[in-house]
KOLGU-4560 file (N, C-alpha, C; in nm, 3 decimals, padded with zeros to 5 digits):
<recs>
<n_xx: -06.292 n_yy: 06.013 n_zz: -00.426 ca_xx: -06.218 ca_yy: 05.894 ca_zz: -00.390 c_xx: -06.271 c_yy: 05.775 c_zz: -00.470 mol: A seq: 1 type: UNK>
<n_xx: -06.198 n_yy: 05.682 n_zz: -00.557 ca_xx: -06.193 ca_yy: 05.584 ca_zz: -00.577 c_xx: -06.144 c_yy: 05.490 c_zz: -00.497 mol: A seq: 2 type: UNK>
<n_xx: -06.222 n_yy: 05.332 n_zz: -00.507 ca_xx: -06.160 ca_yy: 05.227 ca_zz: -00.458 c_xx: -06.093 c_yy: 05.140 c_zz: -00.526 mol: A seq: 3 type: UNK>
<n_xx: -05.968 n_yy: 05.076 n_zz: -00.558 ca_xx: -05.934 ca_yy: 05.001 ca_zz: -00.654 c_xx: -05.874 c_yy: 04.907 c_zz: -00.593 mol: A seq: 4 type: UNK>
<n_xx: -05.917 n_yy: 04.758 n_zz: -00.636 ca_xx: -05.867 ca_yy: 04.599 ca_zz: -00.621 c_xx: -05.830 c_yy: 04.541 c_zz: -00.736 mol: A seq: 5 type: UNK>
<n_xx: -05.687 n_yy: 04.474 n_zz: -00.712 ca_xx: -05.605 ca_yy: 04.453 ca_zz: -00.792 c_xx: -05.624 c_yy: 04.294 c_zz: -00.822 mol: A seq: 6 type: UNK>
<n_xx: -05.627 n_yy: 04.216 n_zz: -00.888 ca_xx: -05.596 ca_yy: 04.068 ca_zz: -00.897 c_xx: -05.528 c_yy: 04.052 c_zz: -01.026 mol: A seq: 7 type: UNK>
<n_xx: -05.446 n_yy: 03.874 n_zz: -00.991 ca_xx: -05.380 ca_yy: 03.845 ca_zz: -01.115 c_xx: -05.264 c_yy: 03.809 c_zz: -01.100 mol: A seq: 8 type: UNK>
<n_xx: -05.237 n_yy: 03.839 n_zz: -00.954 ca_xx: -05.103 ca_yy: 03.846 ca_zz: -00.937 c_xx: -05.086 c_yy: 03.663 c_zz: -00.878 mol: A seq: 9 type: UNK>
<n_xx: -04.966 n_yy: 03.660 n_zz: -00.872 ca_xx: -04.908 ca_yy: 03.529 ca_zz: -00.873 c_xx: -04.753 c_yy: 03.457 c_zz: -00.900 mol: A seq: 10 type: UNK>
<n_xx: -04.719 n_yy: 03.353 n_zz: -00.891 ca_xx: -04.605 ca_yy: 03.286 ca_zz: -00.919 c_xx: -04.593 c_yy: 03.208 c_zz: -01.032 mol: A seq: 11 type: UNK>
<n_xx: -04.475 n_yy: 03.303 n_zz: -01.149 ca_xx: -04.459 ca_yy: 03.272 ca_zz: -01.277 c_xx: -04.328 c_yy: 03.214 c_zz: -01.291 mol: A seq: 12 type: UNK>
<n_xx: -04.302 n_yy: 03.161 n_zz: -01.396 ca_xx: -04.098 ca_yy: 03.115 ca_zz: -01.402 c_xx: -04.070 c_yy: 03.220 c_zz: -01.511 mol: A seq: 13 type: UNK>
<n_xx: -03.947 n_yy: 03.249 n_zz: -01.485 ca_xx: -03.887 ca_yy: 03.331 ca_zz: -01.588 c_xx: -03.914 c_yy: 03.350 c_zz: -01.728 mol: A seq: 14 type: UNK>
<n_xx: -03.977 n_yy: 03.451 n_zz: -01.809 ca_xx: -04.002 ca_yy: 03.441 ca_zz: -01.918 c_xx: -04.146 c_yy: 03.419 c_zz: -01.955 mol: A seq: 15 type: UNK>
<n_xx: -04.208 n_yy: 03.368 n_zz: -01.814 ca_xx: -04.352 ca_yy: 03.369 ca_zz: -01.823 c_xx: -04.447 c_yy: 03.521 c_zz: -01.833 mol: A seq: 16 type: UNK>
<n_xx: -04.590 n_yy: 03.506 n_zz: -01.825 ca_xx: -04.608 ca_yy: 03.621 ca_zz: -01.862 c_xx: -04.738 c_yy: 03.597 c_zz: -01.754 mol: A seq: 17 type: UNK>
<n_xx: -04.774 n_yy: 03.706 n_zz: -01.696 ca_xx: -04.896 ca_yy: 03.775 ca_zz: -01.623 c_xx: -05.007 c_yy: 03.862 c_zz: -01.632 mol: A seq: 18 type: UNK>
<n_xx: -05.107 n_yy: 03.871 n_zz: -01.599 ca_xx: -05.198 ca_yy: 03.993 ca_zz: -01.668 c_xx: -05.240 c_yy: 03.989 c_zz: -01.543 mol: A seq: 19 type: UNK>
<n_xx: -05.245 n_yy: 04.190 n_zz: -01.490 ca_xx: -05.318 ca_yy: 04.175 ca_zz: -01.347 c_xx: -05.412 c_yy: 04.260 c_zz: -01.404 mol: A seq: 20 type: UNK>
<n_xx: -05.486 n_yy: 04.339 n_zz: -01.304 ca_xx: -05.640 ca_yy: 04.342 ca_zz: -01.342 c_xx: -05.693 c_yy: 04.451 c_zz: -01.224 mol: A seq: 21 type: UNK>
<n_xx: -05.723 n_yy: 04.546 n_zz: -01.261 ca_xx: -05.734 ca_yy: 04.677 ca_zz: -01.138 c_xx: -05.907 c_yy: 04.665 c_zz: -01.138 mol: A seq: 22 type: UNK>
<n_xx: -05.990 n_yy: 04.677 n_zz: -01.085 ca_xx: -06.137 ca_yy: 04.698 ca_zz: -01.066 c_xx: -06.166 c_yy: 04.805 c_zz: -00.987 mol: A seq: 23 type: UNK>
<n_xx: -06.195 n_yy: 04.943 n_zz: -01.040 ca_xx: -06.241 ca_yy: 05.013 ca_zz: -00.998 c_xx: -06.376 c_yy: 05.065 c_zz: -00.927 mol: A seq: 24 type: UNK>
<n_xx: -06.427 n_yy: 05.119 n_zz: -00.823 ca_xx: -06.537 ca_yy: 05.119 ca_zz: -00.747 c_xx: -06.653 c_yy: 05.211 c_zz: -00.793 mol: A seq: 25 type: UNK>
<n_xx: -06.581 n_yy: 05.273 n_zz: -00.900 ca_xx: -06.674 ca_yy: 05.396 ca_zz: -01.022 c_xx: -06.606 c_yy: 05.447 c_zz: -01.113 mol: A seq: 26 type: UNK>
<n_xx: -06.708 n_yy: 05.502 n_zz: -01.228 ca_xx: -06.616 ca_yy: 05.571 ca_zz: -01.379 c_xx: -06.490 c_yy: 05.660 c_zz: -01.352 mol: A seq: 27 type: UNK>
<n_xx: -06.435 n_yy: 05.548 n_zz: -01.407 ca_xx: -06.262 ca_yy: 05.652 ca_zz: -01.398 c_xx: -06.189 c_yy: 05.747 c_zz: -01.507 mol: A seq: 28 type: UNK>
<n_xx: -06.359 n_yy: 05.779 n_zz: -01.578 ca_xx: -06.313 ca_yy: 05.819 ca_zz: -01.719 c_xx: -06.276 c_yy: 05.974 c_zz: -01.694 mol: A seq: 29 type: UNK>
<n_xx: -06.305 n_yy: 06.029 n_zz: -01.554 ca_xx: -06.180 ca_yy: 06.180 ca_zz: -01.553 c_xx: -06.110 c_yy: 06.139 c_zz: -01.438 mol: A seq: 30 type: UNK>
<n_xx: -06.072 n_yy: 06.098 n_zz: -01.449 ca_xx: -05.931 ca_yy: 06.041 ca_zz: -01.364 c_xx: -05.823 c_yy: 06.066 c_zz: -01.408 mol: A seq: 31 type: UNK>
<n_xx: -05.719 n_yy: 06.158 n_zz: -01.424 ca_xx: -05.620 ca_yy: 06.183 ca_zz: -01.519 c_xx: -05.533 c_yy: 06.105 c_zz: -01.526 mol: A seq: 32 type: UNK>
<n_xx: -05.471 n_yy: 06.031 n_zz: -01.454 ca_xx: -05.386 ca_yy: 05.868 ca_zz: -01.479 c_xx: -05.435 c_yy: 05.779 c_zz: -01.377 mol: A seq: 33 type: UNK>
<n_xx: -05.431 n_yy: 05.667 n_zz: -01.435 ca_xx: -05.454 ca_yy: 05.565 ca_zz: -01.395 c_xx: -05.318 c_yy: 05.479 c_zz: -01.426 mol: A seq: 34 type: UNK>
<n_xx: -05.298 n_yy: 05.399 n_zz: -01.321 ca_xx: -05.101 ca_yy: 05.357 ca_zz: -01.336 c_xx: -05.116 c_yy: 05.217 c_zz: -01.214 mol: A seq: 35 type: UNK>
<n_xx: -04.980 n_yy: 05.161 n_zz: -01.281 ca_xx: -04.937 ca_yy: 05.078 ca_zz: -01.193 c_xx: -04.808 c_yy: 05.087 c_zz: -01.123 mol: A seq: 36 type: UNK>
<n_xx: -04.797 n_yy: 05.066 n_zz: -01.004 ca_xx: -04.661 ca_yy: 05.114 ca_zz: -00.940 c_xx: -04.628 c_yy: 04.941 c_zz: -00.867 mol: A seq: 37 type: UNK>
<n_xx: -04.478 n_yy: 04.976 n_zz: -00.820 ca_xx: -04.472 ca_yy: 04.840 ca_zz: -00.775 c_xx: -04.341 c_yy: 04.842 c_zz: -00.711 mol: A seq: 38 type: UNK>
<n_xx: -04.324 n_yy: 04.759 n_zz: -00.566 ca_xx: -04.271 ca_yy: 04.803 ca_zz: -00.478 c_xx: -04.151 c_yy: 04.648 c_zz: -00.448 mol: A seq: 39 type: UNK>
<n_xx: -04.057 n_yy: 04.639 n_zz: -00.442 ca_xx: -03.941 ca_yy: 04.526 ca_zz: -00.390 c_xx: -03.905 c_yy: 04.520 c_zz: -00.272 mol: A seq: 40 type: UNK>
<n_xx: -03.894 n_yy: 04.388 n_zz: -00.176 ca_xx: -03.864 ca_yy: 04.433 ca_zz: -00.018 c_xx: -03.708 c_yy: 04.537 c_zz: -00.062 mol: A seq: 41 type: UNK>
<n_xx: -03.708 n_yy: 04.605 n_zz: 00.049 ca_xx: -03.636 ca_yy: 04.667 ca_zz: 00.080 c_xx: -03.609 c_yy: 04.821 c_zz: -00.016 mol: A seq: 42 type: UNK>
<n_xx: -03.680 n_yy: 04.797 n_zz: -00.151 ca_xx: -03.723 ca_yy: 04.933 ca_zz: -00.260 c_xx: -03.830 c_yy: 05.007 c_zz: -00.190 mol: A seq: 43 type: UNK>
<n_xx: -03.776 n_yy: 05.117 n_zz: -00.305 ca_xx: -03.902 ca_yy: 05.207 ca_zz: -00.274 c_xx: -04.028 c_yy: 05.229 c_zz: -00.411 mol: A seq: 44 type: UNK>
<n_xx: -04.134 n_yy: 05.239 n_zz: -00.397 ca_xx: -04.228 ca_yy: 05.169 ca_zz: -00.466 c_xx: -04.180 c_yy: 05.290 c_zz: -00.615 mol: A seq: 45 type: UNK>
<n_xx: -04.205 n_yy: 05.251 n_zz: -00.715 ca_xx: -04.152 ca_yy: 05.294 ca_zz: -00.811 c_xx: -04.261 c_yy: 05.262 c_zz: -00.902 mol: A seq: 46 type: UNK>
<n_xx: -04.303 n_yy: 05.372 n_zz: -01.029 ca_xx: -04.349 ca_yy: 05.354 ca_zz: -01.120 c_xx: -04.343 c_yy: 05.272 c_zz: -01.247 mol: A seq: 47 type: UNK>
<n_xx: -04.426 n_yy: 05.200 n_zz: -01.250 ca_xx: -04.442 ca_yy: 05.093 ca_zz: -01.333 c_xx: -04.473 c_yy: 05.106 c_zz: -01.521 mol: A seq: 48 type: UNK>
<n_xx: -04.609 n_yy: 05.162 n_zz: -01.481 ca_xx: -04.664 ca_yy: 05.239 ca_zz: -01.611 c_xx: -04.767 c_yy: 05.322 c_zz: -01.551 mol: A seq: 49 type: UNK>
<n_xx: -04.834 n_yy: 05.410 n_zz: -01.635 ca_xx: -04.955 ca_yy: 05.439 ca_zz: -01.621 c_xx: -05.034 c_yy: 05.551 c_zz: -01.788 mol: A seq: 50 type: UNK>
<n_xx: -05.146 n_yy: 05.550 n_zz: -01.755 ca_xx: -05.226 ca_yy: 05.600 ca_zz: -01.914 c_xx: -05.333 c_yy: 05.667 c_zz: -01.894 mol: A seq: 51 type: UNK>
<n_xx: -05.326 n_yy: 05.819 n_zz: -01.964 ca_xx: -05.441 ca_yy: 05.897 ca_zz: -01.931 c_xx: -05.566 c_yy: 05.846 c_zz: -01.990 mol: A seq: 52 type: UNK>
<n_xx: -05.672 n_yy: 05.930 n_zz: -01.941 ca_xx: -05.779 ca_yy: 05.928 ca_zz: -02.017 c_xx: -05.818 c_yy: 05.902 c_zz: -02.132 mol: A seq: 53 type: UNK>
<n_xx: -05.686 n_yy: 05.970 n_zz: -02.248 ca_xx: -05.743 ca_yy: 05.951 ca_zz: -02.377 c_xx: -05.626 c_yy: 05.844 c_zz: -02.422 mol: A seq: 54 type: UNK>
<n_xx: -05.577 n_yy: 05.785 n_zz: -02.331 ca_xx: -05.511 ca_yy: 05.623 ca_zz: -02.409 c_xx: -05.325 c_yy: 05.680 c_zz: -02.416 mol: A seq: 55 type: UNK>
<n_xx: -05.269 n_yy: 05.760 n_zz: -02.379 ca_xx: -05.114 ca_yy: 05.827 ca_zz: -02.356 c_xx: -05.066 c_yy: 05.708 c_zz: -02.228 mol: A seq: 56 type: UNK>
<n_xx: -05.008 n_yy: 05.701 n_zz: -02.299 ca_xx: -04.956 ca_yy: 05.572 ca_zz: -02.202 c_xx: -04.750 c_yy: 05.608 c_zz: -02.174 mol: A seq: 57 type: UNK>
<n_xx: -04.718 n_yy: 05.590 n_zz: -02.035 ca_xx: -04.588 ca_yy: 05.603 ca_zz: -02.011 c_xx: -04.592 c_yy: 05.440 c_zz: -01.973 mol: A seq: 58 type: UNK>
<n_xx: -04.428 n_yy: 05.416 n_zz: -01.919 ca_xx: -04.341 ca_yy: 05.316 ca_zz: -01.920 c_xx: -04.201 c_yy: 05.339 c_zz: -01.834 mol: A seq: 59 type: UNK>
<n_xx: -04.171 n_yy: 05.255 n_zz: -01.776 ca_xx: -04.082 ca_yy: 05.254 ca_zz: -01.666 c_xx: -03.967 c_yy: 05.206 c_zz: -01.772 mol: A seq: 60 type: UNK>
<n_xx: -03.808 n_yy: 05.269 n_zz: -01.789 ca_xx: -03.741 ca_yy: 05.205 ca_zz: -01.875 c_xx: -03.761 c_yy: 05.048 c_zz: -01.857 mol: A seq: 61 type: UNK>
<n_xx: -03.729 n_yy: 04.988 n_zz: -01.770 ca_xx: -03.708 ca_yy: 04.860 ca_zz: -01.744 c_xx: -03.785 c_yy: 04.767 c_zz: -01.776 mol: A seq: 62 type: UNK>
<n_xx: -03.919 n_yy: 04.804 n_zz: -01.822 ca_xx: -04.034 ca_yy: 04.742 ca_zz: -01.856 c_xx: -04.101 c_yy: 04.724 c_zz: -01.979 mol: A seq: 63 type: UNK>
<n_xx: -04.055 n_yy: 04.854 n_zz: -02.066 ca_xx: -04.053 ca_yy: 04.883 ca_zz: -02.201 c_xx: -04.061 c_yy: 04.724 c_zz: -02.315 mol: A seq: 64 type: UNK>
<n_xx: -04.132 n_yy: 04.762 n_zz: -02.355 ca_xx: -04.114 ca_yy: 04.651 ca_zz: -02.486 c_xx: -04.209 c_yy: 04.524 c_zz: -02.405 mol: A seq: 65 type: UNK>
<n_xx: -04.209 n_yy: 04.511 n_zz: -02.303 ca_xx: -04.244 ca_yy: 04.362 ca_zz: -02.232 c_xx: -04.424 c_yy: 04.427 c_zz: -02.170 mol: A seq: 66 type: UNK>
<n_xx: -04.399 n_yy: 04.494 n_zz: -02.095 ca_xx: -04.522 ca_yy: 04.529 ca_zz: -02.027 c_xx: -04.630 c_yy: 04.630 c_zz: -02.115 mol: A seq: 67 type: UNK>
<n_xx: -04.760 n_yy: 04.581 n_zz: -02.130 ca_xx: -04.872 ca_yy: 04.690 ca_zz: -02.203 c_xx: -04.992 c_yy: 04.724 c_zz: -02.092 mol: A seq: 68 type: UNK>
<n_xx: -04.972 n_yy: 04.862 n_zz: -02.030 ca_xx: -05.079 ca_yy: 04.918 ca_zz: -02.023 c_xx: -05.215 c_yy: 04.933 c_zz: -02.034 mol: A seq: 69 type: UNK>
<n_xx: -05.316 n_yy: 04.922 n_zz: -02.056 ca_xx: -05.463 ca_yy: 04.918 ca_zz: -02.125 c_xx: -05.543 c_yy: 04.967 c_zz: -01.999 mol: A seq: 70 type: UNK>
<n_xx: -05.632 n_yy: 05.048 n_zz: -02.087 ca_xx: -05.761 ca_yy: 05.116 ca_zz: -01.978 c_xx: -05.900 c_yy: 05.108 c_zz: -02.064 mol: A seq: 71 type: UNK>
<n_xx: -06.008 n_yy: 05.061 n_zz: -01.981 ca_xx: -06.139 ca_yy: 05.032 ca_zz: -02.017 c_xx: -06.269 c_yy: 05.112 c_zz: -01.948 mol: A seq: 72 type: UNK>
<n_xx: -06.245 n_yy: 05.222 n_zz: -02.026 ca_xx: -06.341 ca_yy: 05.322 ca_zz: -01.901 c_xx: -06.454 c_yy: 05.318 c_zz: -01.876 mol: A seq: 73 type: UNK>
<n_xx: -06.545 n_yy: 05.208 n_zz: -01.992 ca_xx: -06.647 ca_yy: 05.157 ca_zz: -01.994 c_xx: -06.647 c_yy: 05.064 c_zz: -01.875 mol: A seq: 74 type: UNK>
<n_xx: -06.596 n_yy: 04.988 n_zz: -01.829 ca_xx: -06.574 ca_yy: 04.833 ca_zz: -01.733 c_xx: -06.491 c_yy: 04.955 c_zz: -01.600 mol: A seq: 75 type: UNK>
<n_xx: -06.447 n_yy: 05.011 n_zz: -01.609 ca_xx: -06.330 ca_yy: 05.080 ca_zz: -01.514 c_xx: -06.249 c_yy: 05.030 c_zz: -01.466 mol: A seq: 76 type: UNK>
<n_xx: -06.191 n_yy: 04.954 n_zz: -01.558 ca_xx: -06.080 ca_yy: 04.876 ca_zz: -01.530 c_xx: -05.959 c_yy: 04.909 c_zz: -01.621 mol: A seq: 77 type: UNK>
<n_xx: -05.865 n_yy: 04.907 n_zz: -01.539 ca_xx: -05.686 ca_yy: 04.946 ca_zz: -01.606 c_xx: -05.629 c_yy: 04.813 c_zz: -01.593 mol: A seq: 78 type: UNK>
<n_xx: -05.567 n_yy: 04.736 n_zz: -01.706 ca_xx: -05.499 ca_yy: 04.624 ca_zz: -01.714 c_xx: -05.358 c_yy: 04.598 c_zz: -01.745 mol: A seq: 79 type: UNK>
<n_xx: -05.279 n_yy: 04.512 n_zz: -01.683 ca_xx: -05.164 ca_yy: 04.550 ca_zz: -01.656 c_xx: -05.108 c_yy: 04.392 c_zz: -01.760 mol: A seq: 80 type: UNK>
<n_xx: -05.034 n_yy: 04.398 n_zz: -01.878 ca_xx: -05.003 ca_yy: 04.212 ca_zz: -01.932 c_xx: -04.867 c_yy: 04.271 c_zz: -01.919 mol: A seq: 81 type: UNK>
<n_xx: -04.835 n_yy: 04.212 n_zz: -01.873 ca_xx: -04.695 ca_yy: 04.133 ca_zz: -01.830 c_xx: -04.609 c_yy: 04.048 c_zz: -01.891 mol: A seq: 82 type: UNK>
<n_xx: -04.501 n_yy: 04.023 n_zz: -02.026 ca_xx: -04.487 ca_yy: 03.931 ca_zz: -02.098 c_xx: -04.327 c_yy: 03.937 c_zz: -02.028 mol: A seq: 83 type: UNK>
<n_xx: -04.250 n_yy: 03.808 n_zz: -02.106 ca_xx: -04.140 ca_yy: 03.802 ca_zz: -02.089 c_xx: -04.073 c_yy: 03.860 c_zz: -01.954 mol: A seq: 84 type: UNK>
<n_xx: -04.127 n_yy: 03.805 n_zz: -01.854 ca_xx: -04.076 ca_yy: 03.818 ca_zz: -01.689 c_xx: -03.945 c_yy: 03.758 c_zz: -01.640 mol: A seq: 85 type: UNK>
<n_xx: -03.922 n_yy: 03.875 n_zz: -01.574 ca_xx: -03.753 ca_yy: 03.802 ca_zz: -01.528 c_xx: -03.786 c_yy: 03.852 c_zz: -01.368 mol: A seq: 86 type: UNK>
<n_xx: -03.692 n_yy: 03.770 n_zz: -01.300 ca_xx: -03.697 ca_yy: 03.759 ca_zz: -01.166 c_xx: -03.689 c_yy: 03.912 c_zz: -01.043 mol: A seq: 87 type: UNK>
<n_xx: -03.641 n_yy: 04.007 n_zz: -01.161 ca_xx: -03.629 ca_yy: 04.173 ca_zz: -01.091 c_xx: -03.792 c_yy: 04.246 c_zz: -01.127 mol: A seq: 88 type: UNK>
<n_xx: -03.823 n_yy: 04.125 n_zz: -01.182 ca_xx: -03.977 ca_yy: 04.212 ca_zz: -01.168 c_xx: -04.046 c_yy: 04.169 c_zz: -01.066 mol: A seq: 89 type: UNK>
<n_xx: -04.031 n_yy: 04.076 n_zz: -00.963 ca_xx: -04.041 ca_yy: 04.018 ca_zz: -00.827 c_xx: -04.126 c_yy: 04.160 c_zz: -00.740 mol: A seq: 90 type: UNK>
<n_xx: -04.230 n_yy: 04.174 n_zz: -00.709 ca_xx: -04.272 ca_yy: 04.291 ca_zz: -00.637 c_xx: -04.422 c_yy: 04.287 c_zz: -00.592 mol: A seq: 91 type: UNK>
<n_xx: -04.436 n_yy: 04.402 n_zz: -00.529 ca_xx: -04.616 ca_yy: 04.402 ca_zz: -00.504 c_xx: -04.640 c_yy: 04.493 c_zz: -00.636 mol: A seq: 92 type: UNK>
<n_xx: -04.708 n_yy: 04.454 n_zz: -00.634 ca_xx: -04.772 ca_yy: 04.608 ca_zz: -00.751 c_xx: -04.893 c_yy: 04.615 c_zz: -00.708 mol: A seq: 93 type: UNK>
<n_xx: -04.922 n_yy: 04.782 n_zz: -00.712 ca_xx: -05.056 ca_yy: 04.825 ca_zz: -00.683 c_xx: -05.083 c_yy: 04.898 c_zz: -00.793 mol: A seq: 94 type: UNK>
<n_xx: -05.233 n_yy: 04.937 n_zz: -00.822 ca_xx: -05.293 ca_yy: 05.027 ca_zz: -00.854 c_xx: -05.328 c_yy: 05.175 c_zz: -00.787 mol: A seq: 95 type: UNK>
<n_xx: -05.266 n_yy: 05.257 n_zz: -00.938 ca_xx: -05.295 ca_yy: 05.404 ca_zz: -00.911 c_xx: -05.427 c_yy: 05.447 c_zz: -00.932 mol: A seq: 96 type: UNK>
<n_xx: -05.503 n_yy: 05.553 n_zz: -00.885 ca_xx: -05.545 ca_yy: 05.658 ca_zz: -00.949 c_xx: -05.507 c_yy: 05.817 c_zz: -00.919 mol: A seq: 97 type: UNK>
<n_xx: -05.460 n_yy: 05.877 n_zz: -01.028 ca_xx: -05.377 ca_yy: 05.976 ca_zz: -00.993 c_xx: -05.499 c_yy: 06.110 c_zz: -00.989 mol: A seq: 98 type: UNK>
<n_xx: -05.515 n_yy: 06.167 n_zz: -00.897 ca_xx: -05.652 ca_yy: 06.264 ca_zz: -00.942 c_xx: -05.553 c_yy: 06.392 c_zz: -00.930 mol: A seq: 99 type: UNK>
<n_xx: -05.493 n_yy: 06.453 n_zz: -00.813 ca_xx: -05.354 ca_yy: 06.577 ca_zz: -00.830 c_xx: -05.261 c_yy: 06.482 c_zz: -00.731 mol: A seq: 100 type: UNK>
<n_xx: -05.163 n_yy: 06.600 n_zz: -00.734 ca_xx: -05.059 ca_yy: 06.553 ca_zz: -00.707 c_xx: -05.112 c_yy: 06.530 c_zz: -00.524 mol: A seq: 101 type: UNK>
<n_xx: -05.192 n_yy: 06.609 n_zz: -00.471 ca_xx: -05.214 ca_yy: 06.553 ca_zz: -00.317 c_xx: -05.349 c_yy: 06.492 c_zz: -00.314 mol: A seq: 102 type: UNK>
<n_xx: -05.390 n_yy: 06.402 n_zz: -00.398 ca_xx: -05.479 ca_yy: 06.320 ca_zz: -00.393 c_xx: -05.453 c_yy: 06.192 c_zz: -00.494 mol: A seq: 103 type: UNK>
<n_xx: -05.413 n_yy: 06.092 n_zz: -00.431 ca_xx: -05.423 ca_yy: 05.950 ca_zz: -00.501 c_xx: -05.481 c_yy: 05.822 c_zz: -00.444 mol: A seq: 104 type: UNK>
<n_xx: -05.541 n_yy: 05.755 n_zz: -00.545 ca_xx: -05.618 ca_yy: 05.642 ca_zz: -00.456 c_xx: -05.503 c_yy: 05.530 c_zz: -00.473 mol: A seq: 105 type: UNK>
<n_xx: -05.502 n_yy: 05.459 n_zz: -00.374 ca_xx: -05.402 ca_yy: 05.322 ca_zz: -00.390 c_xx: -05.482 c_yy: 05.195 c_zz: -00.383 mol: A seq: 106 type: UNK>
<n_xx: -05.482 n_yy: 05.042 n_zz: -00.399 ca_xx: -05.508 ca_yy: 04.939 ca_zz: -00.405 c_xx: -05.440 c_yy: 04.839 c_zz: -00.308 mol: A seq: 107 type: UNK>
<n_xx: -05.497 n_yy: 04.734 n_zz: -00.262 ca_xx: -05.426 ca_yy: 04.701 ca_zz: -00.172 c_xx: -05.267 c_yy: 04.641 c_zz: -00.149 mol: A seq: 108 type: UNK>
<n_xx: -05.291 n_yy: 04.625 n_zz: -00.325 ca_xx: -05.144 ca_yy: 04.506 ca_zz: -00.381 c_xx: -05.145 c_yy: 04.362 c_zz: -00.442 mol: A seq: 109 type: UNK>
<n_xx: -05.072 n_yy: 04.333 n_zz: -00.536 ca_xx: -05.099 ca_yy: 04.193 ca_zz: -00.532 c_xx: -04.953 c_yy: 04.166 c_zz: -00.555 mol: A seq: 110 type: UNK>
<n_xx: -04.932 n_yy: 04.046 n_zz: -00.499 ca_xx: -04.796 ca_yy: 03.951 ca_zz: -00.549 c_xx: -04.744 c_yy: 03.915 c_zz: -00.670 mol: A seq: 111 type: UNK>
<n_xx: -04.650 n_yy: 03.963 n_zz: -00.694 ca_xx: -04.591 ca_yy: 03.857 ca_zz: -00.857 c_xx: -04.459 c_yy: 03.825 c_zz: -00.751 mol: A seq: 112 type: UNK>
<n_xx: -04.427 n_yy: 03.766 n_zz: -00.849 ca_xx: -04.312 ca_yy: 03.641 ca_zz: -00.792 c_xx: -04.273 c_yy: 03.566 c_zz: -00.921 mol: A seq: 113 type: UNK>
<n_xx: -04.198 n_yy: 03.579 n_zz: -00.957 ca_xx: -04.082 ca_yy: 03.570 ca_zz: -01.097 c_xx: -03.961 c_yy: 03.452 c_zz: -01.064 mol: A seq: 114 type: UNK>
<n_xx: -03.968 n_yy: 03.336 n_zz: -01.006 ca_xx: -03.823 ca_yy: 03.236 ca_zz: -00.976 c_xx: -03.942 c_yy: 03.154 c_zz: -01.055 mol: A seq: 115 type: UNK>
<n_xx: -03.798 n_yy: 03.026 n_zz: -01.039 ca_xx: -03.779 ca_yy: 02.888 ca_zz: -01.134 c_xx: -03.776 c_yy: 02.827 c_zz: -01.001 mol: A seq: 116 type: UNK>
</recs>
């Protein structure tokens, strides 16, 4: 079991950009993904990004081109930048760690918030 706390999150205007920030509680360097997911009232929490061990990084269509991934297995931290924000990116987002499919650690959440 890992523990992971998320910060970074916050209230941007459209087009602004965010960097959140996962802190892990120990080396997450066999951890097979490490990801961000992120949830809308009334959605269901949906995959964001996430990036193995050796730097393979996925992408949620919707996020593509705008959002970069990054993992620091030295620090154990997975970083989430956020560029060019529009208001449907409005959500909690948490931090993954994916160890199998019936074991994942979650984070508590942090706020983004995307209006003018």
């Amino acid at each position: 079991q890992v523990q992971l706390v998320e910060s970074g999150g916050g209230l941007v205007q459209p087009g602004g950009s965010l960097r959140l920030s996962c802190a892990a509680s120990r080396n997450i360097i066999s951890i097979t993904f490490m990801g961000w997911y992120r949830q809308a009232p009334g959605k269901q929490r949906e995959l964001v990004a996430r990036i193995t061990s050796s730097g393979t990084t996925t992408y949620a269509d919707s996020v593509k081109g705008r959002f970069t991934i990054s993992r620091d297995n030295s620090k154990n931290t997975v970083d989430l930048q956020m560029n060019s924000l529009k208001p449907e990116d409005t959500a909690v987002y948490y931090c993954n760690a994916f160890h199998t499919p019936l074991r994942q650690d979650w984070g508590q959440g942090t706020q983004v918030t995307v209006s003018s």
